[in-house]
N, C-alpha and C positions, 0 to 999 in steps of 0.2 A: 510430325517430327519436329523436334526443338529446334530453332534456326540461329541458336548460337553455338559453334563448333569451336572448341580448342583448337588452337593453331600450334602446338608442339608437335616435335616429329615424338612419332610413337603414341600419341595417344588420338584416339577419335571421341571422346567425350563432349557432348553436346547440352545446353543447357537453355530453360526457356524464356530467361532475360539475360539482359547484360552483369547485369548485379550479381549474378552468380556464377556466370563466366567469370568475371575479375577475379571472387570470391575464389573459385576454384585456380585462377592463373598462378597465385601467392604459395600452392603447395610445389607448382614447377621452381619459381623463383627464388619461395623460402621468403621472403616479404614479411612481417609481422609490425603493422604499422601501428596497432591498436597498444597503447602504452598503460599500465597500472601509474598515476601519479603520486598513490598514496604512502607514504613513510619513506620515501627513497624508493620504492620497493623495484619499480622501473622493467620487470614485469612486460615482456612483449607476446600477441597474440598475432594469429594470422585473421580469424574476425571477432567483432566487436562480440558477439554472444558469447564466444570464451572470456572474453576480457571482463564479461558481467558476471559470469560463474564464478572467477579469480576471486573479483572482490567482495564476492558473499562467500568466501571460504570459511566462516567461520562459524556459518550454516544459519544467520540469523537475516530474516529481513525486512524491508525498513516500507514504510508506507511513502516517506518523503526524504529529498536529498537531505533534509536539515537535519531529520533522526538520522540519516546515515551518517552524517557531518558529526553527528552528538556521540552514535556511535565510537567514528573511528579516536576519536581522541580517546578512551578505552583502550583502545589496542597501543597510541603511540604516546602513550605518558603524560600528554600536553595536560595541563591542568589551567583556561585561559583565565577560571573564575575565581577569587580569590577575597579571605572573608579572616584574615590569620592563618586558617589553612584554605588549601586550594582544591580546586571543584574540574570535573570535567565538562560539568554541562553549568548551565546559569538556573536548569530543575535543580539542579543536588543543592546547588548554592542556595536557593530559595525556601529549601526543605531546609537544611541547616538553621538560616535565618528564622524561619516559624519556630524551631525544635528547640534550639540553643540560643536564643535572642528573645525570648516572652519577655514583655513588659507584664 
């Protein structure tokens, strides 16, 4: 038997670590501590796996945070690279550069 037991009245749900007792405390509570930080968006979850679904909503995904980083500037306008016009990644920029810059 699992020897971690919900302590609410009304429920006897048992869990077989603490991690998921907590996990599971947060639907008594409503708790959703896990925050989306991207674009404002502010975005709260009750565990972290939702909060990682949230931010692959766009259904694409990323081998490392830095493409996710490359990413998200895509979704939120930021253009940080800039060349006359401006770039979301310092790849576009550099692509630009070889394309439109031949010596």
């Amino acid at each position: 038997m699992n020897p971690f037991k919900c302590k609410e009245k009304n429920c006897d749900k048992r869990f077989a670590n603490e991690y998921l007792l907590n996990a599971h405390k947060r639907n008594h509570s409503g708790e959703k501590p896990f925050v989306c930080d991207f674009n404002g968006c502010n975005a709260s979850f009750k565990r972290v796996s939702h909060l990682s679904q949230h931010k692959k909503n766009c259904g694409k995904k990323f081998i490392s945070n830095a493409k996710l980083n490359e990413h998200k500037l895509l979704h939120s306008g930021e253009r940080p690279f800039d060349c006359g016009g401006s770039y979301a990644s310092n790849r576009y920029l550099q692509r630009h550069v070889r394309e439109c810059h031949k010596k």
